[in-house]
Phi, psi and omega in degrees: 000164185240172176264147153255094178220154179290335186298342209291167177235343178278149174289145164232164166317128186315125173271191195235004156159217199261159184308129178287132172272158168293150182308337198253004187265136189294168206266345142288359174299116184304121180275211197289154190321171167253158164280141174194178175243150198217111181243355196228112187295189153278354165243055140062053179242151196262156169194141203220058194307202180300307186290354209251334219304312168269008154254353179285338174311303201285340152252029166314313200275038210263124209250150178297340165292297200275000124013260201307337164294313168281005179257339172299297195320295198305310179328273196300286199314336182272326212278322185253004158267346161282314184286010176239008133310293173305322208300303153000269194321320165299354189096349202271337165208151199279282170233213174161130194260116177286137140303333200331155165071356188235034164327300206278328196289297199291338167257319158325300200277318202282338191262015193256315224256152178273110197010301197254079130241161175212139214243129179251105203251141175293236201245355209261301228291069165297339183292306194272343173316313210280312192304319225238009126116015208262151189286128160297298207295329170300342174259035191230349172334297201289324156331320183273324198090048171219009151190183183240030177185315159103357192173151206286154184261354175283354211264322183238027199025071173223103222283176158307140198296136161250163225219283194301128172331137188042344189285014192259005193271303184301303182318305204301319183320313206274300189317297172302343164301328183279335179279329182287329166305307191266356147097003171289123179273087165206161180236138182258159167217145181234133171281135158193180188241185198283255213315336168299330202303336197281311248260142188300319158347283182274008164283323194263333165296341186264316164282344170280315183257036072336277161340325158266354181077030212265112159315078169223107180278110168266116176254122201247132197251097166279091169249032164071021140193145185259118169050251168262003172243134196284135234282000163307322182296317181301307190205143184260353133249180212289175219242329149313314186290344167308332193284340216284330196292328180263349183124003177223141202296171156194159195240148121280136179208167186281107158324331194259021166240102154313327175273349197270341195298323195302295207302277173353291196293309169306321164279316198293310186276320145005275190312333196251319179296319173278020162089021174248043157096214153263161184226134154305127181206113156258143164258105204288072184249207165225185170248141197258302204256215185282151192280328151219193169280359175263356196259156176232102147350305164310016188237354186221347169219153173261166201296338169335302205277339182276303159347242213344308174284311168302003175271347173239019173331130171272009195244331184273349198286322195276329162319306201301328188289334188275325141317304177312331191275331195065020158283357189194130157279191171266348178269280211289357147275000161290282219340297231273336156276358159290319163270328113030273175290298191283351170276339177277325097046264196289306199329303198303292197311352188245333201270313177299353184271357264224140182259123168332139173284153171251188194304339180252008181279330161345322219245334178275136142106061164249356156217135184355287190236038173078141175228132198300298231280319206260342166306320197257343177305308178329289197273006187290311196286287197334302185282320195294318163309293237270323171328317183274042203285335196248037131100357203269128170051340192324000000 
């Protein structure tokens, strides 16, 4: 496999749009290979060309204890996206956005990243949550509706899950301008997806952090569809190549490598820490299941296309590597499904302990120092509760 990067200095040819598909391929479906960087195939052979050679620098040194560590992340982060898939199914959360297939994009990049550095994450990054130490059972509050964020974003700089499409690209933009004012050796990375990339939002965050030079990594999770419509819909060239328009580099890379995501990500922000700005970096993966539990998948792609991709699954490629290797035995994948089980485990039982919120905190800390309008709001609920005093609908 090859590199693609706008940072490159050889000239390359112009493309000439987005890759024409096969007639029989659905419109999210992988065509002919992408350029891209790549250190871990899908049959779990290590590999290290020419072109990969400066990002390969950044896990050379990479040990088999930190293997086995990134293959636990990907392990435990799907074990608890199923179970709070299922917690879902049960009634138990209102909704919820699966991760599946995209471990290795989410834990490479999250396990790249440094203490003072801070991650602005959309609604996805269950992953990158887990790298960044906040208790999985603290991202499933909100989902129940019981709270609205679950946990402080100063104790692991991990900012609150964001909901509206692209705006967590400005915060992050705006947050790194301020670490380059006060002269702090940290870096920001903002999470968004192949459909966020259209939103105007993360267009003007791509120009305010050029233009200020801002220590900011946008990493972008290509996982081939915003909800139902296929990143064909999006953009007519690959979605990295967008950066060379504002002044900064962008990559591609196989979403589905924890080591090649590891590699990048460790360069981009490198790169962002010695003042030489921002970097695009897609990670060209998939969403295997729905995009959220409220979404069904089967009405807009076909099983082809998931087969096709689950065959480049990141969590068995790096087991395969790791076998091959002699790096992990069979007592450590039982541990590590042992442990497993006990994290699906604690999730349900800590999600079903979770106490109703109570009813007027919606009104509290929406402003500093109190506001009239939210005052009459206060007392509006107030009476309407107090209606149900005889037990009746409360």
């Amino acid at each position: 496999m090859t590199v693609e990067s706008t940072a490159a200095r050889k000239p390359r040819k112009r493309s000439t749009g987005a890759r024409k598909a096969s007639p029989k391929a659905s419109p999210g479906a992988p065509q002919s290979e992408p350029e891209l960087v790549q250190l871990l195939t899908p049959e779990g052979k290590r590999v290290g060309h020419a072109e990969n050679a400066v990002y390969d620098e950044y896990v050379a040194g990479i040990t088999p204890e930190e293997l086995r560590g990134l293959y636990r992340d990907m392990v435990l982060t799907r074990r608890f996206d199923a179970e709070a898939t299922s917690l879902q199914r049960q009634g138990e959360l209102g909704l919820w956005a699966s991760l599946l297939g995209q471990e290795a994009a989410q834990i490479g990049s999250g396990r790249a990243t440094r203490p003072d550095d801070y991650v602005f994450p959309t609604y996805r990054e269950h992953g990158v949550a887990w790298c960044r130490g906040v208790d999985p059972t603290n991202l499933l509050g909100m989902f129940r509706g019981v709270n609205h964020g679950g946990w402080d974003p100063n104790s692991n700089n991990f900012h609150l899950y964001t909901i509206v499409i692209g705006s967590q690209t400005l915060h992050a933009t705006g947050y790194a301008m301020g670490l380059a004012k006060d002269g702090a050796d940290a870096a920001v990375i903002a999470y968004f997806g192949d459909g966020a990339s259209s939103q105007g939002d993360v267009a003007e965050s791509f120009t305010f952090s050029a233009v200020y030079n801002a220590p900011v990594v946008f990493f972008c999770q290509n996982n081939q569809w915003a909800i139902s419509e296929p990143t064909e819909k999006q953009t007519r060239v690959p979605l990295y190549q967008r950066a060379q328009g504002y002044g900064f580099p962008g990559v591609r890379v196989d979403g589905n490598d924890v080591l090649a995501c590891l590699a990048v990500t460790r360069w981009a922000l490198e790169r962002a820490r010695r003042g030489e700005g921002p970097t695009l970096v897609e990670a060209f993966t998939y969403r295997m299941g729905a995009h959220t539990t409220s979404d069904d998948p089967t009405r807009y792609r076909l099983d082809d296309e998931r087969l096709a991709w689950e065959a480049k699954d990141p969590i068995l490629r790096l087991r395969t590597y790791l076998e091959s290797e002699n790096h992990a035995d069979e007592g450590f994948f039982a541990e590590l499904e042992a442990e497993s089980e006990a994290l699906g485990k604690r999730v349900r039982e800590r999600v079903r302990a979770m106490p109703d919120p109570d009813h007027f905190a919606i009104f509290e800390n929406v402003y500093a120092d109190g506001h009239a309008l939210v005052d009459e709001e206060r007392a509006q609920f107030a009476a309407y509760q107090a209606s149900f005093a005889d037990g009746e609908g409360a």
